[in-house]
N, C-alpha and C positions, 0 to 999 in steps of 0.2 A: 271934966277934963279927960284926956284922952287916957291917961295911964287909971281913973276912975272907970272909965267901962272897961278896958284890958283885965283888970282885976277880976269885975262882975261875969266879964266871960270867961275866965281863968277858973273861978268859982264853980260856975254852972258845967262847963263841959265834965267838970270832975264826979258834979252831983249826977248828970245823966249820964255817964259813962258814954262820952263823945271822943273822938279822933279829929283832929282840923288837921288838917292839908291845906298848906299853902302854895300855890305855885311862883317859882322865885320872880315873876315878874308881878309880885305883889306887892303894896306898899311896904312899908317898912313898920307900921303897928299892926296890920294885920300878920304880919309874918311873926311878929314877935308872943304873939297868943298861940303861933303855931304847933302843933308838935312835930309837927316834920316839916322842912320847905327845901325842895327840890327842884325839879324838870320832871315831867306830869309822868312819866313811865314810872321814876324814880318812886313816885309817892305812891302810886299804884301798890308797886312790890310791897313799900311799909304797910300799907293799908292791911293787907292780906294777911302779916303776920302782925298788927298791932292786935292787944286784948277788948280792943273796943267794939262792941258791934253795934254804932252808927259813928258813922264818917261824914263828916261837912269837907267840901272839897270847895277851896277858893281859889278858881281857877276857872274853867271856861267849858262847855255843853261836853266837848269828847274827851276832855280830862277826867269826870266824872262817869262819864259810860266808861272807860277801858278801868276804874277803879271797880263799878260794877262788874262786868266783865270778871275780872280778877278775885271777887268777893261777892259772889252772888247771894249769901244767905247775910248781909249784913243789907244795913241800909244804910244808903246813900242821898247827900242832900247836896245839890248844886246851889253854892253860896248865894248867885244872884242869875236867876231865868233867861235874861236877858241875854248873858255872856253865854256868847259863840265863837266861833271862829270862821271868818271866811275865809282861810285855805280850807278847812275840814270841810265847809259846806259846797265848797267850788264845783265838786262833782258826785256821783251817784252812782246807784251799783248799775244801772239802766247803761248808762253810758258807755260806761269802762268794759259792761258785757260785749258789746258791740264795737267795742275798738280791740278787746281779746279776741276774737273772730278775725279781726285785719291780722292780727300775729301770734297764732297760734301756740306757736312755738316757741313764743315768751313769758318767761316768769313775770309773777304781777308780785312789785314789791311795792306797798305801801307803805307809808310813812305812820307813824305813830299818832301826827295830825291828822285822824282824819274819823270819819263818823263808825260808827260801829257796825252798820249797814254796809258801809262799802268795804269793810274789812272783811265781812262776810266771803267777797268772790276776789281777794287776795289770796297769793300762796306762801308768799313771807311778808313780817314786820319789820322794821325799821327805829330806831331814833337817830336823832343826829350825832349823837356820839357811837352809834356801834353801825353806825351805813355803810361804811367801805368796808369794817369788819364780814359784816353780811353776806352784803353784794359778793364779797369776792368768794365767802366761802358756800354760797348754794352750787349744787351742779350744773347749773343752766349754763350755757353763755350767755344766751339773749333775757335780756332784763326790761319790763314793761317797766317803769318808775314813776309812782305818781304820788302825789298827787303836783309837790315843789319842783319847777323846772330847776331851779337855783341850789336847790340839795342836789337835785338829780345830776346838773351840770359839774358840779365838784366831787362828788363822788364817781364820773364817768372820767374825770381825770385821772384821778388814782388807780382807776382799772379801767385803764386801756386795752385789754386783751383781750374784753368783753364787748360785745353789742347794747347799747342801748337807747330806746325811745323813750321820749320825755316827751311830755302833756304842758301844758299852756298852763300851769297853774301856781300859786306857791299864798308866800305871806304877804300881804300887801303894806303890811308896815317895814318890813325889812328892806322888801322890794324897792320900794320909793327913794331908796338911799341910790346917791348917784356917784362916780369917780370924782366930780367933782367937788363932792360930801368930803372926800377924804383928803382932796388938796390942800383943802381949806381948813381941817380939822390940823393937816400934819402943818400946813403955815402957824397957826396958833399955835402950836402945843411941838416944837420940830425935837423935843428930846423925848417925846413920848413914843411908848409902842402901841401897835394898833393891834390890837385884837377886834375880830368879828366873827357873829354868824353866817353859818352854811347856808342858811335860806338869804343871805345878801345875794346881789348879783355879779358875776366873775369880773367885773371891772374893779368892785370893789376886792372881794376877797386876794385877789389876784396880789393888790397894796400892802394884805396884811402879815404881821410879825408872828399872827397867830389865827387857826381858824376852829374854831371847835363849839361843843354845845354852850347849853348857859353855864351848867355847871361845871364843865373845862374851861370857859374864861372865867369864871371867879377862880377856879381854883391856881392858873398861870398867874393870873395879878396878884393873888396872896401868898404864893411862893416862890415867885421871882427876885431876884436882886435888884432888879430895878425899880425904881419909884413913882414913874408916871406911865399913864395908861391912856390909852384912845379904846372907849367902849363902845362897839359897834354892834350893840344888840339893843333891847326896851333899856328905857335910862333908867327904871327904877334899878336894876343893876349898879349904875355909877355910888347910887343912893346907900345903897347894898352896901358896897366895897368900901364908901367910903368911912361906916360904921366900924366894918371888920376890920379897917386899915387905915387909923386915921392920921397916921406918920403918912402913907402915902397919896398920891394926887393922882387923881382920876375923873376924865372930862367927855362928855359925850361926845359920839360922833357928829349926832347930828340934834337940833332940839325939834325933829320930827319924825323921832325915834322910838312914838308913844303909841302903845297899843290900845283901842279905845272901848276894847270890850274886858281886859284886863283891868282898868282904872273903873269898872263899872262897879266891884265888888268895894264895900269900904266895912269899918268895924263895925258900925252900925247893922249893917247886912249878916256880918256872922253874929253877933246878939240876939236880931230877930230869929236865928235858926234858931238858937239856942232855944227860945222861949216858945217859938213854934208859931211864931206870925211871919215868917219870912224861908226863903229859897225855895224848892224844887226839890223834891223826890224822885230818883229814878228809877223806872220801871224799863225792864227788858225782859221780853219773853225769852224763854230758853233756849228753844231752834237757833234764835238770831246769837245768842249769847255763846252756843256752842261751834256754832258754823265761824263768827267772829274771832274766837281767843285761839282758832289753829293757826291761822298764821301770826300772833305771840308767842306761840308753843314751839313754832318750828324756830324762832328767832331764839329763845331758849335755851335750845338745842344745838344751834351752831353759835353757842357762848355770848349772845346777846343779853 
């Protein structure tokens, strides 16, 4: 039974002195073995000051580099090989070199999704809860923003004052949500509010009562006064919420709202870490490790 292996990995991470990282778009037994389940910067930082030195991170390829990144003298275990991210992989440091040339004279702010590589030839970091923080407080005006048009595009609202180009690229589970997602969500559900993510696209965001990270809408839905909720991020969220709040009602936006490299990791997957028949070890050479964490460092610095 499920809460039978939850124990056995309860057990073992204690016997080998393990850290599990959940990311919150994880199911809902894997997160409960967790010792911290956040949004992937978030768990980064725990990592760094947890006592453990090996970290299972269940979560996805550049969740697991910026935890290395952050922790380089520990080891790091990517829960399941497989999970990636295609916004992270969408483009390359090759690329972006050559579009920095087109615009000199703009800051290159990347997003926190994105590979550890192309962090390297970034000048600031990003998450989606501290992006307009950011953005607004570097000196630049001109702002290269990539790698999410859709973060990029919401964030270029709230500062208007500033210049910015946006890249072709974002989350493509977010993305796929249309205005018409949200007509239909608010026909069904018309006393609910609509919270959404920033990597949505501006037809939707445009709709909502609320826009912020994963961890800002869970934390709006369980300190609101009100009782029902339109989730406009990965449904395991709904899943989430409806555990921490189960006076309250909370319905998806859409039921194609599923991240499919996210659902790759299951309990089974963090057991095999444990035992050492299963995940990924990260390796990062240092160059890349040091070149990469400056622009985290700078985001840091302007209270990111």
């Amino acid at each position: 039974m499920v809460k039978d292996l939850q124990q056995k990995i309860i057990e073992l991470k204690k016997q080998k002195d393990v850290c599990i990282l959940a990311h919150s778009y994880m199911s809902e037994d894997v997160c409960e073995v967790a010792d911290f389940v956040g949004d992937s910067y978030a768990l980064a930082v725990k990592a760094k000051t947890a006592p453990q030195k090996q970290v299972i991170m269940c979560g996805v390829r550049f969740m697991a580099e910026t935890v290395k990144m952050l922790s380089p003298s520990k080891r790091v275990i990517l829960s399941n090989p497989q999970a990636g991210c295609p916004m992270a992989e969408q483009m390359d440091r090759e690329v972006i070199a050559e579009v920095k040339k087109m615009y000199p004279d703009y800051a290159v702010v990347a997003y926190i999704n994105t590979t550890a590589e192309l962090k390297t030839i970034a000048d600031y970091c990003v998450t989606s809860s501290s992006a307009v923080k950011i953005c607004r407080a570097i000196p630049q005006k001109n702002i290269l923003f990539i790698p999410d048009i859709n973060l990029g595009s919401y964030v270029k609202k709230q500062i208007p004052e500033k210049n910015f180009k946006l890249l072709s690229g974002g989350c493509p589970t977010h993305a796929k949500i249309e205005r018409s997602d949200v007509l239909e969500a608010k026909k069904l559900h018309p006393s609910a509010l609509l919270l959404v993510h920033p990597e949505c696209r501006p037809e939707v965001t445009e709709l909502a009562d609320f826009v912020g990270s994963t961890s800002g809408i869970m934390d709006f839905a369980l300190n609101s006064d009100k009782n029902e909720f339109i989730i406009g991020t990965e449904n395991s969220i709904v899943q989430h919420l409806q555990f921490k709040k189960p006076d309250k009602k909370f319905y998806p936006l859409s039921k194609n709202l599923i991240c499919p490299n996210m659902k790759l990791t299951t309990l089974p997957d963090v057991f095999a870490c444990l035992t050492g028949e299963g995940g990924e070890e990260i390796f990062m050479d240092e160059d890349t490790r040091v070149s990469a964490v400056k622009c985290i460092e700078k985001m840091i610095a302007l209270g990111g």
